[in-house]
C-alpha positions in Angstrom: 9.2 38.5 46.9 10.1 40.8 43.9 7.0 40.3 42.1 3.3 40.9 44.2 1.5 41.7 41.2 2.0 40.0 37.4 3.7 42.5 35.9 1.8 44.6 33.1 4.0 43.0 30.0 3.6 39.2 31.8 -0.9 40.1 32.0 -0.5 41.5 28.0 1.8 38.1 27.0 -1.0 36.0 29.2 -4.1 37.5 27.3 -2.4 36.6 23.6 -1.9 33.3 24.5 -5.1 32.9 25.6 -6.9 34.6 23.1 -5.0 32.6 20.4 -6.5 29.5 22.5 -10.1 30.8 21.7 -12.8 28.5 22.7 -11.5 25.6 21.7 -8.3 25.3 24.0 -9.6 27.5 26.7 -8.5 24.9 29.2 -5.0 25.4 27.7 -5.3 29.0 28.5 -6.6 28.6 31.7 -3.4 26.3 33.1 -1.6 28.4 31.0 -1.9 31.8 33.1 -2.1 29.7 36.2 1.4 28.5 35.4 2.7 31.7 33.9 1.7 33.5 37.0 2.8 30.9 39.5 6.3 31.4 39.2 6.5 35.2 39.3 4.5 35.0 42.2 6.0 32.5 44.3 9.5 31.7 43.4 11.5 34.7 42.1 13.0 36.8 44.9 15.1 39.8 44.5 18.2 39.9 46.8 19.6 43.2 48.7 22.3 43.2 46.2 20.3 43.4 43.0 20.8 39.7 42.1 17.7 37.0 41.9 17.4 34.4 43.8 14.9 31.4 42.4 13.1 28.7 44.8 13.0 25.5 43.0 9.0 25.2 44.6 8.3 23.5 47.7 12.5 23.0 48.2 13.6 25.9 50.2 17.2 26.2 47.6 17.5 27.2 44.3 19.0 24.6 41.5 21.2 26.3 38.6 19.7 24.0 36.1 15.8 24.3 37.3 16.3 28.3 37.9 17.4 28.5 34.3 14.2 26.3 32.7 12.3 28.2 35.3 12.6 32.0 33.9 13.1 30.7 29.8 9.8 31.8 28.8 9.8 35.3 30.2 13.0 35.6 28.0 10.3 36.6 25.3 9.4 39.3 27.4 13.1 40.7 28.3 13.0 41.8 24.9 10.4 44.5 25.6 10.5 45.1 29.2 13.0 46.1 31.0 12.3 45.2 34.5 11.9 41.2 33.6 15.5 41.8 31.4 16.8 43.1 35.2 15.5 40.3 36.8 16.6 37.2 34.3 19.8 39.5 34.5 19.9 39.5 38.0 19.3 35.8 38.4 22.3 35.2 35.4 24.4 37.0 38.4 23.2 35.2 41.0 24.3 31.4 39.3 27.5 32.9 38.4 28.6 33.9 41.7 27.5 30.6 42.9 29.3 28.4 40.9 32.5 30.5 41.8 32.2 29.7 45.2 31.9 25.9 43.9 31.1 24.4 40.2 30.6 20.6 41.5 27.2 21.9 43.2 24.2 21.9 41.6 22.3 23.8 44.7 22.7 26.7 46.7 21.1 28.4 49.5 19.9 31.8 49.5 22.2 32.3 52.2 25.1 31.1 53.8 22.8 29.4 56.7 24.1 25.9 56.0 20.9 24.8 54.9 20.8 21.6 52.9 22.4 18.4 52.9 25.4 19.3 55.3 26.3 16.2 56.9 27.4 14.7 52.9 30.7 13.5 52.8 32.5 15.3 50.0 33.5 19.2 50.5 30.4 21.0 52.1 30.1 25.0 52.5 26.9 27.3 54.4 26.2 28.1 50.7 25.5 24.6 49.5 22.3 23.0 49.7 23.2 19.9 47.7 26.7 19.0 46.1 26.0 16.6 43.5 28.3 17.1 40.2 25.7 17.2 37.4 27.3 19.1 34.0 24.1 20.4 32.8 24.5 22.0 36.6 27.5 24.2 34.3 25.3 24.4 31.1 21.9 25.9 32.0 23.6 29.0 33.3 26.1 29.7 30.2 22.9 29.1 27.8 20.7 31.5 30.0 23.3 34.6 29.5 23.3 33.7 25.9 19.8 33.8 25.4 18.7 36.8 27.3 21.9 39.0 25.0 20.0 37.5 22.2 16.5 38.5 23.1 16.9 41.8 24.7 21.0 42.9 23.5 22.2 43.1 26.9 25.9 42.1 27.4 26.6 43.4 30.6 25.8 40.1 31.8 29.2 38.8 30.1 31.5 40.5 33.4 34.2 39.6 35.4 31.8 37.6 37.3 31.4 35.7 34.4 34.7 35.0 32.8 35.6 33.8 36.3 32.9 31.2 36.2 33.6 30.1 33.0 37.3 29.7 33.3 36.3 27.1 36.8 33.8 25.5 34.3 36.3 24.9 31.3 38.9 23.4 34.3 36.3 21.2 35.7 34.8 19.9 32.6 38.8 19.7 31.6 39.5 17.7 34.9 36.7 15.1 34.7 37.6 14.3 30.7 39.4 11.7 33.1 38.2 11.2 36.4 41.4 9.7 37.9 42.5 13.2 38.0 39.7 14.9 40.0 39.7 15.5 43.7 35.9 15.1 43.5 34.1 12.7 45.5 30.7 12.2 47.0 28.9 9.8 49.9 25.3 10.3 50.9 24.7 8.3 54.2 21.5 6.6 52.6 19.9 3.3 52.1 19.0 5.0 48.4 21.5 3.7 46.1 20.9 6.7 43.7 21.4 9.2 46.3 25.2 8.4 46.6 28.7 7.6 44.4 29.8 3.7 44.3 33.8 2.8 45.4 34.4 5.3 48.0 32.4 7.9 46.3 34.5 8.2 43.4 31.6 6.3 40.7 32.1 3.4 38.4 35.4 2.8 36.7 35.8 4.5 33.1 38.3 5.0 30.3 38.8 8.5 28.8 36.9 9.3 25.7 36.8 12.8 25.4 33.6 13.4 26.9 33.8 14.3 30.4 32.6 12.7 33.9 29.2 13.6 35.8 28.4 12.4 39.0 24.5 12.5 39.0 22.2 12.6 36.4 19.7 15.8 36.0 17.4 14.2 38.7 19.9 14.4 41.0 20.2 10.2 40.4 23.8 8.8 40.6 24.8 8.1 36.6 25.2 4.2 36.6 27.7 4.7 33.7 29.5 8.2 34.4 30.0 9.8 30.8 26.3 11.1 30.3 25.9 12.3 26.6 22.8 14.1 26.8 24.6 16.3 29.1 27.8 16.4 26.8 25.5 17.0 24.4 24.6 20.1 25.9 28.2 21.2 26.9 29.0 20.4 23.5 25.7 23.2 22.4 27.3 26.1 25.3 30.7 26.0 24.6 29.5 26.8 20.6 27.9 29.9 22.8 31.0 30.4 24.8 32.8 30.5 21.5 30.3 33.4 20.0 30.7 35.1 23.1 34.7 34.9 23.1 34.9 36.3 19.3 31.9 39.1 19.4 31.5 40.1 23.0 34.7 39.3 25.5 37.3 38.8 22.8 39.9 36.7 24.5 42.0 34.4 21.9 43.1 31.9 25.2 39.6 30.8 26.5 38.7 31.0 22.7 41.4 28.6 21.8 40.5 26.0 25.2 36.7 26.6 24.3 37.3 25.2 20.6 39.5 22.2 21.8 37.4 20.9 24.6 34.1 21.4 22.6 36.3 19.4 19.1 36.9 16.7 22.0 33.8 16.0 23.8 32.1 15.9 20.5 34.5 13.7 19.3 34.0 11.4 22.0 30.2 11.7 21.3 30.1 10.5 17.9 32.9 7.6 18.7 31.9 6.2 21.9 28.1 7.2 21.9 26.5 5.6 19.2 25.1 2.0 19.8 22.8 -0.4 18.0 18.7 -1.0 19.3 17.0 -3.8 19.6 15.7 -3.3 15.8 19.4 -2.5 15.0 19.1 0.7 14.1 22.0 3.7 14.8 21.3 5.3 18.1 22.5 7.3 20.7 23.1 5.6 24.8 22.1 7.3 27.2 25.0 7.0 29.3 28.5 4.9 28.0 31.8 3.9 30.3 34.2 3.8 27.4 34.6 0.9 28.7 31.8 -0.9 26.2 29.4 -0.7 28.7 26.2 1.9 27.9 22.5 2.0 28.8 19.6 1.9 26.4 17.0 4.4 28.3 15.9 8.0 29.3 14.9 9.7 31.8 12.3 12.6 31.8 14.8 15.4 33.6 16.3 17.9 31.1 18.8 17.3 29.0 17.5 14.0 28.1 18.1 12.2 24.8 14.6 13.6 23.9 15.9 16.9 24.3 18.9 16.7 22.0 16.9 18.8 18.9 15.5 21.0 22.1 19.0 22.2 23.4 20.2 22.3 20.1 22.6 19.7 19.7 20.5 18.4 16.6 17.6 19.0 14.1 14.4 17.0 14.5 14.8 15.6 11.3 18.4 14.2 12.7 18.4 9.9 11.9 20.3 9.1 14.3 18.4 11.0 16.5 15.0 10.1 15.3 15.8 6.9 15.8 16.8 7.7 19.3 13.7 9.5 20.1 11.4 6.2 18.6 13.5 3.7 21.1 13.5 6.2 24.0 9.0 6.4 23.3 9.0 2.5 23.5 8.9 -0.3 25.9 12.6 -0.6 24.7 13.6 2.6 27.6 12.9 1.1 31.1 11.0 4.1 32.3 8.7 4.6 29.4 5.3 3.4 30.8 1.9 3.1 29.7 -1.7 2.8 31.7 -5.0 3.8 31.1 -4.9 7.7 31.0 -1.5 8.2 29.2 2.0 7.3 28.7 5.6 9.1 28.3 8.8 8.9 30.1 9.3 8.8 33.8 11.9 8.5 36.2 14.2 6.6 38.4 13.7 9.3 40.6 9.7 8.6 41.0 7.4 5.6 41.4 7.1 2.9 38.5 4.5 4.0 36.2 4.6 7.7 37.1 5.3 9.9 33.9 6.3 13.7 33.9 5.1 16.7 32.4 8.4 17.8 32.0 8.9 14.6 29.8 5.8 15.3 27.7 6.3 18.3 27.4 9.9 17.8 25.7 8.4 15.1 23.4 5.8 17.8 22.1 8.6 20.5 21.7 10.8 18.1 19.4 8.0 17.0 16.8 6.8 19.3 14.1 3.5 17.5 13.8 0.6 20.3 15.5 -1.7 17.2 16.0 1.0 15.3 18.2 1.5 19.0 20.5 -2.2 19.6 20.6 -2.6 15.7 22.2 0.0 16.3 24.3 -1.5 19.3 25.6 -4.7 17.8 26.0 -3.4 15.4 28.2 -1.5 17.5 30.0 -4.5 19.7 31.3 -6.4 16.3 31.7 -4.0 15.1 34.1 -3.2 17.9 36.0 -5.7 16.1 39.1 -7.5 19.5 38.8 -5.0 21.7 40.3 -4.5 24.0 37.1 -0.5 23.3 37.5 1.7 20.9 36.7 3.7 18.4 38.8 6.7 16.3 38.9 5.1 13.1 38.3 1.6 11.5 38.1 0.2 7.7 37.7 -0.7 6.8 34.2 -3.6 5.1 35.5 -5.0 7.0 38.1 -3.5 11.0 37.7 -4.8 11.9 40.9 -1.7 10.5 42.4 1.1 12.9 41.7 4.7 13.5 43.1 5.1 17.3 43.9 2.2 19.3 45.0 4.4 22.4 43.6 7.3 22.3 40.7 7.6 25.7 39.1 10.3 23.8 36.2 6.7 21.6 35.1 4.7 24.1 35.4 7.2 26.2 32.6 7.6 23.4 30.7 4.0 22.9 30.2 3.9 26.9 29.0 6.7 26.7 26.5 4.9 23.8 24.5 1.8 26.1 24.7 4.1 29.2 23.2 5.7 26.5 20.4 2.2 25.2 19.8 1.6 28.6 18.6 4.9 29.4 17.4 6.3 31.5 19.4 10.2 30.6 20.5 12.8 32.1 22.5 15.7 33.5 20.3 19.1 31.6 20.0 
């Protein structure tokens, strides 16, 4: 483990937070520092070569998009101290070199034992855990090398290492603008539908739109309809970063010129394909289309979600379209919003009818400006945490004793960063 002790700028962050809770959210404060510890403590480890390898919790591999939402908040503290710049730095590294080795996995193992999900058919390496395409999988790790050169300055981040991954990520997400053309494929031996890829492994039929293809949703659930636009709506966010990067950093005019036409036509495709009506007939955004005319009304509570759309910066809160969104995606009208006696919010295919996530709340308190609506949500996030002080994947509305995930370091962050917002204190973009 690189961290046996919270470091000293971690214990200073950890006392402002809670004595801004004061007496009157001390039980904010005290999950807080529970959660802010937990992950330096148990999940971070630094690798012989200088790069960081992140356990997604009780799941012996590390996730590119959860080891991104993992280290976020210490971003605030990158800008002072150097060691926790090192090891965001270090972790950047480590989820390049991974995708090089292949950008259609979303989880790797800390070494090449051939851990993981080996006996999947689609194209398996020792390095792989899990090889589910997801395009946030690409995302998270372009937006984490952004945001830690704009909280602490560093650039070295943006090296060979890098350009390499980002040229494989610009050809994939190129590729799957039509799926026809993509050697991709995935079969899970498994009775659970979501677990594998319909016809062959290939996924439903589509016509191009601009956007491009994901197998698997951010839960690691096949997509139903295969263009997912919160997740284009995030490639859409990091190729505007890619494009920063390729004019101020790395200047280099021919990924410059593919960034700017890929990101013109996924967000093209967005606002033509995208937009549907609700049951109220009001403008708002599907969660997944076909471009086909087919498209699901719904969200799920893994990030990017439509309720994360003013989070990753796609959109302002104050959006209509996507205010609208947000209202239909908070009502009965979303499949896996769900209501009981002790709370409600947005769950998961992924998890047992009626079980909401912290992750979800969390989101839903980070993309309102109203302070009462965060300090509720807060609220019920420490009152439903079945007295373990941490967060989990998900828990029962009516009885939050009954959770999913003894250990989920992502939640438990989550659950932090609405804390920080609640007090106004954001990670620079």
């Amino acid at each position: 483990m690189a961290y046996k002790e919270i470091p000293a700028s971690v214990k200073k962050f950890m006392e402002q937070i809670t004595e801004k809770c004061g007496e009157e959210h001390a039980a904010w404060a005290e999950n807080f520092n529970s959660c802010f510890a937990n992950t330096l403590l148990t999940t971070v480890k630094q690798l012989e070569d200088g790069t960081t390898f992140l356990l997604t919790g009780d799941i012996p591999a590390m996730w590119l998009r959860d080891s991104t939402a993992q280290v976020r908040p210490y971003l605030i503290m990158a800008e002072e101290d150097k060691e926790i710049e090192e090891m965001i730095a270090g972790l950047v590294e480590r989820q390049l070199q991974f995708i090089n080795i292949d950008p259609y996995a979303n989880a790797f193992n800390e070494a090449a034992n051939g851990a993981g999900y080996q006996q999947d058919h689609t194209e398996m390496k020792p390095w792989i855990w899990e090889r589910k395409y997801e395009i946030d999988s690409l995302c998270y790790p372009i937006q984490l090398s952004y945001l830690l050169w704009k909280a602490s300055g560093r650039t070295k981040q943006f090296n060979s290492t890098f350009t390499e991954a980002v040229k494989k990520i610009l050809n994939v997400w190129e590729t799957e603008q039509n799926h026809k053309n993509s050697h991709y494929s995935f079969v899970r031996d498994t009775t659970r539908l979501e677990d594998t890829l319909i016809n062959n492994g290939k996924g439903g039929n589509t016509a191009p739109t601009g956007m491009t293809w994901s197998g698997f949703r951010p839960s690691d659930d096949a997509c139903k309809y295969n263009y997912l636009v919160p997740s284009n709506m995030f490639a859409t966010v990091v190729l505007g970063y890619l494009k920063e990067i390729f004019t101020k950093v790395l200047i280099n005019d021919a990924l410059l010129e593919k960034v700017e036409k890929l990101k013109g036509e996924i967000e093209e495709g967005i606002q033509k394909y995208a937009k549907v009506k609700n049951a109220k007939g009001e403008e708002i955004y599907a969660y997944e289309v076909d471009g086909l005319g087919n498209y699901s009304i719904m969200d799920d509570s893994n990030v990017p979600n439509l309720l994360s759309a003013a989070y990753i910066g796609y959109c302002k809160n104050d959006d209509e379209i996507y205010k609208a969104t947000r209202n239909t995606v908070l009502s009965k009208e979303n499949p896996f919003f769900y209501e009981g006696k002790h709370a409600k919010g947005v769950g998961s295919s992924h998890t047992p009818e009626n079980y909401i996530w912290p992750i979800a709340l969390a989101m839903e308190g980070m993309t309102t400006d109203d302070k009462t609506e965060k300090e509720r949500i807060l609220n019920l996030l420490v009152k439903c945490d079945a007295g373990t002080k941490l967060m989990h994947e998900g828990f029962d509305v009516n009885d939050p004793t009954k959770y999913t995930r003894e250990w989920f370091s992502w939640a438990n962050m989550m659950f932090c960063e609405l804390v920080m917002d609640y007090f106004d204190i954001r990670v620079r973009k």
